[in-house]
C-alpha positions, -999 to +999 in steps of 0.1 A: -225+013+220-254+034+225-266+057+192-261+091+207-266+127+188-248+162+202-271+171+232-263+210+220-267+210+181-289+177+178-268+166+153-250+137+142-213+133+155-197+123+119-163+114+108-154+124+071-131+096+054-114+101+019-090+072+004-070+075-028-042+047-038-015+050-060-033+034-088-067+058-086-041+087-086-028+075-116-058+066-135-071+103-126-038+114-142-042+097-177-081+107-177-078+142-165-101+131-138-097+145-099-128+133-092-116+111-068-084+133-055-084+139-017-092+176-024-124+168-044-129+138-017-132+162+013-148+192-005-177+173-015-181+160+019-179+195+039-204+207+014-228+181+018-226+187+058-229+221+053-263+215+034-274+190+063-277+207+093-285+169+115-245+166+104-218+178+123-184+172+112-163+162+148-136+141+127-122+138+096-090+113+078-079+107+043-055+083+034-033+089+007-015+067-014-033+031+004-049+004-016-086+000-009-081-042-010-076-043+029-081-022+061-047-017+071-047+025+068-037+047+096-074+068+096-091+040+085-079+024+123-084+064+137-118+057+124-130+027+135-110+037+173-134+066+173-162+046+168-159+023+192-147+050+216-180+071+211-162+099+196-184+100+165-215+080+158-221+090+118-195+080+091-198+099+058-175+089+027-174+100-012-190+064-022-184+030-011-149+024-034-135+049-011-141+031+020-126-002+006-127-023-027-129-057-004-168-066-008-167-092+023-151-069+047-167-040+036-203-053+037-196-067+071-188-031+084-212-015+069-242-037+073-236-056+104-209-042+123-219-002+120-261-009+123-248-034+153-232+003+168-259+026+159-235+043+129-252+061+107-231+054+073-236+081+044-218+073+006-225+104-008-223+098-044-236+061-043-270+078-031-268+054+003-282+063+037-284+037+061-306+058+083-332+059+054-326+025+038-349-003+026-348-033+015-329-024-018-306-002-001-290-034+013-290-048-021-271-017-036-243-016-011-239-055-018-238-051-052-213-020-052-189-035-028-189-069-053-180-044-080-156-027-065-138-061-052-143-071-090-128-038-102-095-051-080-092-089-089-099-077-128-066-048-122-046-074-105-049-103-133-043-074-160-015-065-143+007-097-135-004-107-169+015-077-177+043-080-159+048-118-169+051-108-206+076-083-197+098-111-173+095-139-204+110-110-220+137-101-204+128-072-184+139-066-149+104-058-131+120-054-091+119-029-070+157-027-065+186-038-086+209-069-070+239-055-053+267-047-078+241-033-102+220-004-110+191+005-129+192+023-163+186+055-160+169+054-196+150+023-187+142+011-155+138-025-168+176-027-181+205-031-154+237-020-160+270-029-139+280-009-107+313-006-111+320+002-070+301-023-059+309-053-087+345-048-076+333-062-039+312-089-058+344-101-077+367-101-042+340-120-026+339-144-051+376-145-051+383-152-012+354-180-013+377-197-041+410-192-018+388-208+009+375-186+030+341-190+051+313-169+044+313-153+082+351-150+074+348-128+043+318-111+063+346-100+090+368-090+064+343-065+044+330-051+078+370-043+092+377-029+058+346-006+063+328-015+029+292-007+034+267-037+033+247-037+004+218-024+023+240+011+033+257+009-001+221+015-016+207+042+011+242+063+005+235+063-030+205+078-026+180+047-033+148+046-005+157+010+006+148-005+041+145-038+061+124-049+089+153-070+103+177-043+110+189-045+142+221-021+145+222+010+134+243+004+106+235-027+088+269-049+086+280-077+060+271-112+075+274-145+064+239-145+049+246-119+027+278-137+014+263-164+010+233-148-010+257-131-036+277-167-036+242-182-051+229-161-072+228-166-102+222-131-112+262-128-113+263-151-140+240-129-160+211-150-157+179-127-147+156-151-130+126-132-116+088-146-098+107-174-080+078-168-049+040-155-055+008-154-041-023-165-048-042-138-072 
């Protein structure tokens, strides 16, 4: 892509881009800090165009609520498609954590892929320029974006360490309770018995020891109209989804029989981290 300004103003095309994940929100929270809210994130931005008059603001995204460890967020994309569509040709952000915490990635946009596409990439805060860089303006976007990335890896160690402690403890850490249980309203890491949906549980349980097939109880729970355990939680109000869906009203299957059949949470064992990743 040719490096382009507006043949009007003069000016550089830019694209304002503001981040903020769950965690940040949070921290912000417990400091008293909205430094880093999307408000703040944007304000300071359209004040430091409006003190630049080589910057014109064409663009503008913030995505709320999306980790800065990858580049999967919907403006992030809208970005980088106006970019390479010639929309914008200058890229202005808070500092360098709000364009991404992943120090490879990051460094490859910002010092090969942008300066490959004539970009002009501004971090406000961070005091970087790349149209008035040096030698040691390379070296402080290298070292930011490895502190950043270090910033993650340290939260993400402190965290499972957490969260083991509280498993070897007894604490349910999910996201949802099994079928046939809820979560404690007065603590999220307690279940307590559904009494609706343990009755199901029990008659499953039940036809399997009279013989029945797991596609056979599956046809009987589906012509009795019980709701699968995927409707059973969405009618009671819990935000549950699955990418395998393919009706539009989930129905009891033999896989789902079978699921309750073998686990052993119905025998009031809570067994919890059977898959990870790599840290």
């Amino acid at each position: 892509m040719e490096f382009f300004s507006c043949p009007e103003t003069g000016t550089y095309l830019c694209y304002a881009y503001g981040r903020l994940s769950k965690k940040d929100a949070e921290k912000a929270r417990r400091e008293n800090d909205e430094s880093n809210s999307i408000k703040n994130q944007r304000d300071l931005i359209h004040e430091y165009i409006d003190r630049h008059p080589d910057l014109t603001l064409c663009m503008e995204g913030y995505d709320d609520n999306y980790t800065g460890t990858n580049f999967d967020r919907p403006h992030f994309q809208e970005m980088i498609q106006a970019v390479e569509a010639g929309k914008v040709n200058c890229i202005i952000v808070k500092d360098l954590s709000r364009f991404g915490r992943e120090h490879l990635d990051a460094g490859k946009y910002i010092l090969r892929l942008f300066p490959a596409l004539g970009i002009r990439f501004i971090a406000i805060t961070d005091g970087y320029d790349s149209a008035r860089q040096d030698a040691s303006s390379h070296m402080l976007v290298s070292f930011k974006n490895l502190m950043n990335d270090n910033y993650c890896r340290d939260a993400s160690i402190k965290i499972r360490s957490h969260l083991d402690v509280r498993r070897r403890n007894g604490k349910f850490i999910g996201s949802f309770a099994a079928y046939g249980y809820f979560k404690d309203p007065e603590d999220k890491n307690h279940l307590l018995i559904d009494e609706e949906a343990a009755a199901v549980v029990r008659d499953i349980f039940a036809w399997k020891i009279c013989g029945m097939s797991n596609q056979g109880i599956a046809n009987k729970l589906n012509h009795l109209g019980i709701l699968s355990p995927m409707e059973y939680k969405q009618a009671n109000g819990v935000k549950y989804g699955c990418g395998y869906k393919i009706h539009s009203k989930a129905l009891w299957s033999s896989v789902a029989v079978r699921r309750i059949l073998t686990s052993v949470v119905y025998l009031g064992v809570m067994e919890q981290a059977k898959r990870t990743t790599p840290n």
